[in-house]
ZAVO-575901 format. One record per residue: residue number from 1; residue in one letter; chain; y, x, z of N, C-alpha, C in turn. Coordinates in Angstrom, 1 decimal, decimal comma, padded with zeros to 4 digits. Atoms other than C-alpha are relative to their C-alpha. Layout:
<site nr="NUM" rest="A" kette="A" n_py="Y" n_px="X" n_pz="Z" ca_py="Y" ca_px="X" ca_pz="Z" c_py="Y" c_px="X" c_pz="Z"/>
...
end
This chain:
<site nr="1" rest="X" kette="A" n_py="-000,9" n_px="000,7" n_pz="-000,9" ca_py="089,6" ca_px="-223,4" ca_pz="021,9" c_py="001,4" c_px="000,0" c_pz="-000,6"/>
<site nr="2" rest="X" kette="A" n_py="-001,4" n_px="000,0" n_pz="000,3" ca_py="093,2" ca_px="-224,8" ca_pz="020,8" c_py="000,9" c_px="-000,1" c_pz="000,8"/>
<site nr="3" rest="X" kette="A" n_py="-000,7" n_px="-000,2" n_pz="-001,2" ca_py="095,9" ca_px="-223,7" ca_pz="022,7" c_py="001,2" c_px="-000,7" c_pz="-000,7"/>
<site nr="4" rest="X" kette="A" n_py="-001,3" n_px="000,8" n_pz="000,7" ca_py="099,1" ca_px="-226,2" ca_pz="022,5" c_py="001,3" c_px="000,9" c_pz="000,6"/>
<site nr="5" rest="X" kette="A" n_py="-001,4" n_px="-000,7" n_pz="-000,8" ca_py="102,9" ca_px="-224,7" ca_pz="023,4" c_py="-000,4" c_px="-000,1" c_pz="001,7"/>
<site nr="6" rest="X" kette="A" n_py="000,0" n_px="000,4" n_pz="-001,1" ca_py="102,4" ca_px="-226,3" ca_pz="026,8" c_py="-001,2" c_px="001,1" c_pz="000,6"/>
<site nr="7" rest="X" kette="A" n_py="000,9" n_px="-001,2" n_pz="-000,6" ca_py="099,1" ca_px="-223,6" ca_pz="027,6" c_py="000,9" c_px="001,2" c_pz="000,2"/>
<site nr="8" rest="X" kette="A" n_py="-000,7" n_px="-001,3" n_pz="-000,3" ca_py="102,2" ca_px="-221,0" ca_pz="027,6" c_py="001,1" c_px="-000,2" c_pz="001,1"/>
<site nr="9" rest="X" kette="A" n_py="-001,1" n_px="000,7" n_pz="-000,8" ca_py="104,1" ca_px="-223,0" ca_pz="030,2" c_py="-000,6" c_px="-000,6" c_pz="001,5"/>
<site nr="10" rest="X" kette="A" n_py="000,4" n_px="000,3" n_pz="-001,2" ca_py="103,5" ca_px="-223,7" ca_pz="034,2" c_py="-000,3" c_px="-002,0" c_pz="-000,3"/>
<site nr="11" rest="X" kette="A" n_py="000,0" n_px="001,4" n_pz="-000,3" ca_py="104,3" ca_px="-227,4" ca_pz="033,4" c_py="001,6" c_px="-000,6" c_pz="-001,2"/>
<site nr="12" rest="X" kette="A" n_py="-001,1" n_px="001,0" n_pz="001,2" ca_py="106,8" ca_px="-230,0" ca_pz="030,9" c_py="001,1" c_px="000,7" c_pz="000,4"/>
<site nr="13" rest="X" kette="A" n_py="-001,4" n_px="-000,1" n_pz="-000,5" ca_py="109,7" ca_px="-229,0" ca_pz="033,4" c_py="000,4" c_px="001,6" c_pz="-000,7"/>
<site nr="14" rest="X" kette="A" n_py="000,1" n_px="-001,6" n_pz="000,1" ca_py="109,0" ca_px="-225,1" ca_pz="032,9" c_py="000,4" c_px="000,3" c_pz="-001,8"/>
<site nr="15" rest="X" kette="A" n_py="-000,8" n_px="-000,4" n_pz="001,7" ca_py="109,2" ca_px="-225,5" ca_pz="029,0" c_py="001,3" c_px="-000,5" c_pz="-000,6"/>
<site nr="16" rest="X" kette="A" n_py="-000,8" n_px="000,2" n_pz="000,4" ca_py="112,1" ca_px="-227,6" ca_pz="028,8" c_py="001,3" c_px="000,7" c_pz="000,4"/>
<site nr="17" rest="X" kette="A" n_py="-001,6" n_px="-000,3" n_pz="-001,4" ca_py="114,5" ca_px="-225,9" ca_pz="031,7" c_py="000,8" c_px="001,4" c_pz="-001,3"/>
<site nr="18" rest="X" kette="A" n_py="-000,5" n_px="-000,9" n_pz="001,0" ca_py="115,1" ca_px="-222,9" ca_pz="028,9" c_py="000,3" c_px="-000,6" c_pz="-000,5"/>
<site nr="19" rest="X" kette="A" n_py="-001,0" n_px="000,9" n_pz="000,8" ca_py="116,7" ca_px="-224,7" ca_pz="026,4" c_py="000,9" c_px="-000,9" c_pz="000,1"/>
<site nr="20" rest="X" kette="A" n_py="-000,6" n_px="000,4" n_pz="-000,2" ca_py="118,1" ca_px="-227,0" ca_pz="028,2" c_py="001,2" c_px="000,9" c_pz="000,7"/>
<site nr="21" rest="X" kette="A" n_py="-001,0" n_px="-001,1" n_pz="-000,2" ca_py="119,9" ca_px="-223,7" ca_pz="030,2" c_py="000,8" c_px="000,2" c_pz="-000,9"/>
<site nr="22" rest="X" kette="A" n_py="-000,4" n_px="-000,5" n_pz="000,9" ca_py="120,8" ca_px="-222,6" ca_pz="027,0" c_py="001,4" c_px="-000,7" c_pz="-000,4"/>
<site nr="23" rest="X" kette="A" n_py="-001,1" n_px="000,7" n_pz="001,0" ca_py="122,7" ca_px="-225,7" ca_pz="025,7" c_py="001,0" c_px="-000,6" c_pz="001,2"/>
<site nr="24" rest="X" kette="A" n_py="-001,4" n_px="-000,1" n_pz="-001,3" ca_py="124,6" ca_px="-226,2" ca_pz="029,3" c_py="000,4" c_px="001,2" c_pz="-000,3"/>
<site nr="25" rest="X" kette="A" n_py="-000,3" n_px="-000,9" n_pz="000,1" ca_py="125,4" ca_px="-222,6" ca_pz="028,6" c_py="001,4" c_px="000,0" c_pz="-001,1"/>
<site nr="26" rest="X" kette="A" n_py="-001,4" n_px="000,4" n_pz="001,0" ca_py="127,2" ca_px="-223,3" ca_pz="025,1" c_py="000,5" c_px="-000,9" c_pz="000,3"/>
<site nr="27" rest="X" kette="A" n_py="-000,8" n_px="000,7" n_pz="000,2" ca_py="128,5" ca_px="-226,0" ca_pz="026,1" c_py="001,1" c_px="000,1" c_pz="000,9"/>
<site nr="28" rest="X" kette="A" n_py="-000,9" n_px="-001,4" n_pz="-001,2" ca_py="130,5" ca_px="-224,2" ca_pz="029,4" c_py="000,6" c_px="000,6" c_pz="-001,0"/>
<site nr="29" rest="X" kette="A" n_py="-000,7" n_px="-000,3" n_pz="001,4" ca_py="131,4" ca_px="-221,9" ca_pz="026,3" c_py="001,2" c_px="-000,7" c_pz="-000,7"/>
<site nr="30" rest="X" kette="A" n_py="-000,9" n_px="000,3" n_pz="000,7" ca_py="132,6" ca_px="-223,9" ca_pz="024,6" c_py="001,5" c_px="-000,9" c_pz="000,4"/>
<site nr="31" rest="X" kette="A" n_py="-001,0" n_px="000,6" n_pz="-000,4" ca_py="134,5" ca_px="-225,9" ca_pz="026,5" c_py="001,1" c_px="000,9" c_pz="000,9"/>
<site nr="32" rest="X" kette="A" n_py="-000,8" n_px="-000,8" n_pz="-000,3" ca_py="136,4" ca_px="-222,9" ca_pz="028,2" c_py="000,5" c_px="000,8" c_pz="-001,2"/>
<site nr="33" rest="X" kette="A" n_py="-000,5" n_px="-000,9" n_pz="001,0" ca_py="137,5" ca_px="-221,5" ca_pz="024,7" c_py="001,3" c_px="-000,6" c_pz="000,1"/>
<site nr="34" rest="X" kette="A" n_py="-001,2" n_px="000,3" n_pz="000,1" ca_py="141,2" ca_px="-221,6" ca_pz="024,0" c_py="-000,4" c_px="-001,6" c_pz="-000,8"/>
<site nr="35" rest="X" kette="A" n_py="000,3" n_px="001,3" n_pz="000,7" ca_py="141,5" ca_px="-225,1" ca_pz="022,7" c_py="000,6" c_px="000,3" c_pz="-001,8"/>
<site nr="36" rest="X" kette="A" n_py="-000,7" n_px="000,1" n_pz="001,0" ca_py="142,7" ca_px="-225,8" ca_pz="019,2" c_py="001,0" c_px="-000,9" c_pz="000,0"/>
<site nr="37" rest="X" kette="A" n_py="-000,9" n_px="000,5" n_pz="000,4" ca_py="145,6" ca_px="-227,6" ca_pz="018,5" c_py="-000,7" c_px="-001,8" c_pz="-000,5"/>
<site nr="38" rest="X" kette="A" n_py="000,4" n_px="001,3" n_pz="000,7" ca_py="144,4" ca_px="-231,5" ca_pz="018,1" c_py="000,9" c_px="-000,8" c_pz="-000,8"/>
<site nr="39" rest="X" kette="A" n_py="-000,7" n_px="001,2" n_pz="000,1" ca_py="145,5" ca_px="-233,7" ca_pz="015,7" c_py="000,5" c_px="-000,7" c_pz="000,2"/>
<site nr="40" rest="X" kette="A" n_py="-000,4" n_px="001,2" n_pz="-000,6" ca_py="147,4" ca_px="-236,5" ca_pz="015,4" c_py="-000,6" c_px="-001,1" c_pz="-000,1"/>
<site nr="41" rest="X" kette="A" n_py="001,4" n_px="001,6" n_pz="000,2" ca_py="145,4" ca_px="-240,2" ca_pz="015,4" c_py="-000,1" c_px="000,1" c_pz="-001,3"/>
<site nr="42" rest="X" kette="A" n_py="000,4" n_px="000,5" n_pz="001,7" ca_py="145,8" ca_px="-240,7" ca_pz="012,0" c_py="-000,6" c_px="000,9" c_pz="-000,9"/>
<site nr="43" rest="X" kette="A" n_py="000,8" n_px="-001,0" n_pz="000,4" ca_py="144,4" ca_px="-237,7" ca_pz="010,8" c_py="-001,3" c_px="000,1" c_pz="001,0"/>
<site nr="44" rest="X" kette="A" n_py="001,4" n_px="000,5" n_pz="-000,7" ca_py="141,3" ca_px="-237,8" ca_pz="013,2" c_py="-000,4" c_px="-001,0" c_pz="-000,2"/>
<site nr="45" rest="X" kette="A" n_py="000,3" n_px="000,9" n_pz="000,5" ca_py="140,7" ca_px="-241,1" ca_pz="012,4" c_py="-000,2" c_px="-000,1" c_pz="-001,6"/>
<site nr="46" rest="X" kette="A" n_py="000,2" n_px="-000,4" n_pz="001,3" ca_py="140,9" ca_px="-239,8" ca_pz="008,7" c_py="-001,4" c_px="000,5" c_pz="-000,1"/>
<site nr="47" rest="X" kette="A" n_py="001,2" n_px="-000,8" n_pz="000,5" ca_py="138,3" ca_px="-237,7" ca_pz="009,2" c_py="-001,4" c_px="000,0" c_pz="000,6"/>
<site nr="48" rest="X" kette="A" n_py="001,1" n_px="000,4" n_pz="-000,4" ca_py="136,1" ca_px="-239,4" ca_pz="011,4" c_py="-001,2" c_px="-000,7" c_pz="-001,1"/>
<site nr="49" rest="X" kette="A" n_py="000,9" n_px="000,7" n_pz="000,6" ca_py="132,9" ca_px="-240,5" ca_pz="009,8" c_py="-001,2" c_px="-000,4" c_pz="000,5"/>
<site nr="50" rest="X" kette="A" n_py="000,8" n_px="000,0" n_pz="-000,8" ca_py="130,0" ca_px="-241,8" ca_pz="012,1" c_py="-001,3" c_px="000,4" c_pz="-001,3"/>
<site nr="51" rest="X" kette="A" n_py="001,5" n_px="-000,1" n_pz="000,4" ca_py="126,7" ca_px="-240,7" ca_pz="011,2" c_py="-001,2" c_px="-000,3" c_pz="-000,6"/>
<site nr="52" rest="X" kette="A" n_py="000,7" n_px="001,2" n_pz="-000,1" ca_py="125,2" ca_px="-243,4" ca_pz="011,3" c_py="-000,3" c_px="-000,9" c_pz="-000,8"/>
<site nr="53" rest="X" kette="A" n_py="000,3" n_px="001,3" n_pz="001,3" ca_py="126,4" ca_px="-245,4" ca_pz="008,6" c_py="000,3" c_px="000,2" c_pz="-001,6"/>
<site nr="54" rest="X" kette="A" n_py="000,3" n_px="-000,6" n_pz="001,6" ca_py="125,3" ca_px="-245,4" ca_pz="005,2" c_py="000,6" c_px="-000,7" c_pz="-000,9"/>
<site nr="55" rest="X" kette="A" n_py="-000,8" n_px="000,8" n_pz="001,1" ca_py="126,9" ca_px="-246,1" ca_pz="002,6" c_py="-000,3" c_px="000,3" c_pz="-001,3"/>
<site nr="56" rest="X" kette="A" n_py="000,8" n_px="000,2" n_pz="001,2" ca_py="125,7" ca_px="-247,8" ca_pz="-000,8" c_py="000,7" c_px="000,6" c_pz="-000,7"/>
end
Protein backbone atom coordinates (compact mmCIF):
# COMPACT_ATOMS: atom_id res chain seq x y z
CA UNK A 1 0.00 0.00 0.00
CA UNK A 2 1.26 3.68 -0.91
CA UNK A 3 0.67 6.14 1.51
CA UNK A 4 0.58 9.81 -0.02
CA UNK A 5 1.23 13.07 2.56
CA UNK A 6 -2.51 13.50 2.50
CA UNK A 7 -2.88 9.67 4.52
CA UNK A 8 -1.21 11.80 7.45
CA UNK A 9 -3.85 14.45 7.27
CA UNK A 10 -7.80 14.60 8.31
CA UNK A 11 -8.37 16.34 4.91
CA UNK A 12 -6.57 19.24 2.13
CA UNK A 13 -7.77 21.95 4.74
CA UNK A 14 -5.89 20.05 7.82
CA UNK A 15 -2.55 19.95 5.74
CA UNK A 16 -2.57 23.25 4.48
CA UNK A 17 -3.95 25.41 7.81
CA UNK A 18 -0.09 24.67 9.30
CA UNK A 19 1.77 26.48 6.96
CA UNK A 20 -0.36 28.75 6.08
CA UNK A 21 -0.49 29.68 10.27
CA UNK A 22 3.00 29.76 10.02
CA UNK A 23 3.38 32.43 7.15
CA UNK A 24 0.47 34.70 8.75
CA UNK A 25 2.66 34.38 11.73
CA UNK A 26 5.92 35.91 9.97
CA UNK A 27 4.23 38.06 8.37
CA UNK A 28 2.52 39.72 11.84
CA UNK A 29 6.42 39.56 12.72
CA UNK A 30 7.39 41.09 10.43
CA UNK A 31 5.32 43.75 9.98
CA UNK A 32 5.43 44.80 13.76
CA UNK A 33 9.45 45.03 13.71
CA UNK A 34 10.83 48.52 14.08
CA UNK A 35 10.70 49.63 10.56
CA UNK A 36 13.75 50.66 8.71
CA UNK A 37 14.39 53.87 7.45
CA UNK A 38 12.88 53.86 3.66
CA UNK A 39 14.45 55.31 0.90
CA UNK A 40 14.01 57.91 -1.21
CA UNK A 41 12.07 57.17 -4.91
CA UNK A 42 14.97 57.27 -6.78
CA UNK A 43 16.97 54.94 -4.96
CA UNK A 44 14.04 52.28 -4.72
CA UNK A 45 13.30 52.63 -8.10
CA UNK A 46 17.12 52.03 -8.57
CA UNK A 47 16.88 49.00 -7.07
CA UNK A 48 13.75 47.69 -8.05
CA UNK A 49 14.05 44.82 -10.50
CA UNK A 50 10.75 42.66 -11.21
CA UNK A 51 11.22 39.15 -11.39
CA UNK A 52 9.78 38.52 -13.99
CA UNK A 53 11.63 40.03 -16.73
CA UNK A 54 14.46 38.53 -18.47
CA UNK A 55 16.76 39.97 -19.88
CA UNK A 56 18.89 39.03 -23.11
Amino acid sequence: MRRTVYGHFSGRAALVEGPVEEAAHALWQALAAPGIPAPDAVTALARFRPRHVVRR
